[in-house]
Backbone as CSV, one residue per row, in Angstrom:
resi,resn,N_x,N_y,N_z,CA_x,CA_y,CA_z,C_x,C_y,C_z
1,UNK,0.835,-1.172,0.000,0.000,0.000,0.000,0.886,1.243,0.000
2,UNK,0.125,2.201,-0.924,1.359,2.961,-0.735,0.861,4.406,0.276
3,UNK,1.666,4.855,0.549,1.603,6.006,1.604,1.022,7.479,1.433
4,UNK,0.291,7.613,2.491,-0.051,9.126,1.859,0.258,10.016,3.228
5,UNK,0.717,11.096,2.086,0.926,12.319,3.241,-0.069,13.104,3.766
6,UNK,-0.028,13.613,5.302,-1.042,14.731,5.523,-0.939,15.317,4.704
7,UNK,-1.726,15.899,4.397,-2.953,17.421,4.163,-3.330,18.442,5.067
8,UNK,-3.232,19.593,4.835,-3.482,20.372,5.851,-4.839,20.390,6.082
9,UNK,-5.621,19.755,5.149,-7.003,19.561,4.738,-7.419,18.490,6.290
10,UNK,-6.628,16.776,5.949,-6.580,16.099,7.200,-6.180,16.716,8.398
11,UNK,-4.811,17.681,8.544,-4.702,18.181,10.424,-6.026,18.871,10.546
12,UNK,-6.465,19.549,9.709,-7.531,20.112,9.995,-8.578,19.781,10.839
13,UNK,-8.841,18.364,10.350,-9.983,17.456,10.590,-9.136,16.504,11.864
14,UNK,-7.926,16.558,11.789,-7.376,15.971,13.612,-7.664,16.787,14.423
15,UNK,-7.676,18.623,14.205,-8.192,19.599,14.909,-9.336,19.722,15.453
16,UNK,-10.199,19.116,14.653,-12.035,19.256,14.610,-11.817,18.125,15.788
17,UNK,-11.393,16.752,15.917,-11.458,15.689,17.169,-10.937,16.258,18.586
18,UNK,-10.184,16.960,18.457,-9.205,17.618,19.842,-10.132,17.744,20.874
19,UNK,-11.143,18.509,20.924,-11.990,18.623,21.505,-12.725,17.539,22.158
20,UNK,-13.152,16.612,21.695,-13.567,15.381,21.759,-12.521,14.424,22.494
21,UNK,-11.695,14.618,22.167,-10.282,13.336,22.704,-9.838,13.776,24.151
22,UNK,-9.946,15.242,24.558,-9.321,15.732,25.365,-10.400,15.470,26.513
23,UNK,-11.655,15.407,26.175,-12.534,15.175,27.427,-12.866,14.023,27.692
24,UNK,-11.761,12.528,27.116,-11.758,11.185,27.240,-11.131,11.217,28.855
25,UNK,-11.451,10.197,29.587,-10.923,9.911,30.936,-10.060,9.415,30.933
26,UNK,-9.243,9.248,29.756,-7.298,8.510,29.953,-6.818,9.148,29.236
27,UNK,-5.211,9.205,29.551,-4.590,10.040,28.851,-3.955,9.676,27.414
28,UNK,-3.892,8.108,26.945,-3.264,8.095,26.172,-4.493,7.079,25.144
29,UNK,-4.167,6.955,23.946,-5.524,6.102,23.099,-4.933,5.823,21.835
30,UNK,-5.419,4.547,21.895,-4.700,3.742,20.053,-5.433,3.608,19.082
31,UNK,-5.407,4.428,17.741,-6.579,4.661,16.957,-5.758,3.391,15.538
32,UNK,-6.755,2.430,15.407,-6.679,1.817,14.140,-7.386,1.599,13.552
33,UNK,-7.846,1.752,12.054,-8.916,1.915,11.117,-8.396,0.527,9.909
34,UNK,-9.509,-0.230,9.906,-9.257,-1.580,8.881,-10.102,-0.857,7.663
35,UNK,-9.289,-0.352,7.028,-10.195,0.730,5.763,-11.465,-0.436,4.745
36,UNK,-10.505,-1.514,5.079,-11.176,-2.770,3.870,-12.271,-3.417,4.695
37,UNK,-12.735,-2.817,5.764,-13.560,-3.974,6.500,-14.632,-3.037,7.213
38,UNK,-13.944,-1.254,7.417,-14.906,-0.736,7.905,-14.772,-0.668,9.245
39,UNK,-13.768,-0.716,9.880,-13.377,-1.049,11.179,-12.633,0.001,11.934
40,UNK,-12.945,0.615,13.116,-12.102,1.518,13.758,-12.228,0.305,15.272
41,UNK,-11.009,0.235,15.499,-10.381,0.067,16.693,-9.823,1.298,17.813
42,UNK,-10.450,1.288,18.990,-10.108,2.506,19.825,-9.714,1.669,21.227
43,UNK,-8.234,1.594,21.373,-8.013,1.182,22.790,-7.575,1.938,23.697
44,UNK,-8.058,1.771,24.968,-7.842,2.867,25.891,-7.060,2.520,27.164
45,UNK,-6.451,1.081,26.613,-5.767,0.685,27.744,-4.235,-0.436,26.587
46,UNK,-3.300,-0.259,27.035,-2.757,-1.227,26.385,-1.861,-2.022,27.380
47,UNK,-1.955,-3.494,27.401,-2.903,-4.233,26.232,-4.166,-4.065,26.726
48,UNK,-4.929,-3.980,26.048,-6.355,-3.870,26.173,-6.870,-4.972,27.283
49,UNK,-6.067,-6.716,27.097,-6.492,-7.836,28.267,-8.092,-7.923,28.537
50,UNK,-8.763,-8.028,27.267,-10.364,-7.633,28.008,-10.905,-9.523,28.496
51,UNK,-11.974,-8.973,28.781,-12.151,-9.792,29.721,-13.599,-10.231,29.445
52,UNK,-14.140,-8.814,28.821,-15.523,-9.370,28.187,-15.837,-8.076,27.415
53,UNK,-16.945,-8.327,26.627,-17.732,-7.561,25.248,-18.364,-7.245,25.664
54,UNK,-19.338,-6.254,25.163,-21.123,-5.914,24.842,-21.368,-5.088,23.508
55,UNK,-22.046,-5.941,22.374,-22.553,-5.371,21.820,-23.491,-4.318,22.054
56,UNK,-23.536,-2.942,21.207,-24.370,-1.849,21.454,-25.399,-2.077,20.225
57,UNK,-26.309,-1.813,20.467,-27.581,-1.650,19.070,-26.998,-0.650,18.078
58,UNK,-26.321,0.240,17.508,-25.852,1.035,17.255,-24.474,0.252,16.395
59,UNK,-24.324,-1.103,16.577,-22.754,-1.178,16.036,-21.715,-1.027,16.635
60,UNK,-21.598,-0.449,17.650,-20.500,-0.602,18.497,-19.877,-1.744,19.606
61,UNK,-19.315,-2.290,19.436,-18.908,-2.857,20.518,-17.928,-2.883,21.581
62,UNK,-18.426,-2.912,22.643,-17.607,-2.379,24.195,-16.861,-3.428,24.671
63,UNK,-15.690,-2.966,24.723,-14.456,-4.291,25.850,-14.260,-4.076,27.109
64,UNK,-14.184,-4.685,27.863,-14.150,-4.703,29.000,-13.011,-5.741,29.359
65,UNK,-12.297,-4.792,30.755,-11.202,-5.967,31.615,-12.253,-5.628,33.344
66,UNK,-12.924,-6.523,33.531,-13.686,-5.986,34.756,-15.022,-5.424,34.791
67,UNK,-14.829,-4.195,35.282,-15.919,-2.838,35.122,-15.428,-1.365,34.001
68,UNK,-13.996,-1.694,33.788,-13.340,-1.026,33.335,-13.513,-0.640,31.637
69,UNK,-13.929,-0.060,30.781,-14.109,0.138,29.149,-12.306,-0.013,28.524
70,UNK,-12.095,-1.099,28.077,-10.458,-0.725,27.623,-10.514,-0.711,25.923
71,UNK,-11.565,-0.586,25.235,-11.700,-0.228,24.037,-12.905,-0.471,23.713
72,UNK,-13.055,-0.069,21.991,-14.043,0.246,21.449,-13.763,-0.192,19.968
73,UNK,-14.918,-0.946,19.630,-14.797,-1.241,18.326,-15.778,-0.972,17.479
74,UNK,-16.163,0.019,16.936,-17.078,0.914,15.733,-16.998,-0.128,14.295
75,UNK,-17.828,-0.490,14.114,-18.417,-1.597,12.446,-18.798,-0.046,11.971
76,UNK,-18.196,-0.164,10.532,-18.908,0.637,9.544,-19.170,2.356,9.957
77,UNK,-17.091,2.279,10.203,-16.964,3.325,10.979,-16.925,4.963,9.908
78,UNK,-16.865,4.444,8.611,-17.259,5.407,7.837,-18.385,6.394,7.312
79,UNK,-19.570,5.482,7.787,-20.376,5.923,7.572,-20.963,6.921,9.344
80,UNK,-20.433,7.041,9.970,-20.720,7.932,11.372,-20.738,9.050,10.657
């Protein structure tokens, strides 16, 4: 695959999330997008170690180590 460079067009649109990311309850977060499948991966703990799921009606699904949320997995994260 070949590589693409930012755009000031894209920081732009990392700018527009800032807001959003900064009022997350951890400080650090692992963003991976499976472009071919529609998939955003959001972990909020690494390793994530979950322990259990819950599907959301919505497509989302919640990980859990405990009581704890250690990621997030968005189906058909393009279309949000």
């Amino acid at each position: 695959m070949a590589k693409k460079n930012l755009t000031q067009k894209d920081i732009g649109e990392i700018f527009k999330a800032i807001p959003h990311l900064i009022k997350l309850p951890v400080r650090k977060i692992w963003v991976d997008y499976d472009r071919e499948a529609d998939v955003m991966y959001i972990s909020l703990r690494r390793p994530q170690d979950a322990t259990d799921s819950e599907m959301q009606d919505d497509g989302v699904l919640l990980r859990y180590r405990g009581k704890e949320i250690v990621g997030v997995t968005i189906f058909e994260a393009s279309k949000r």
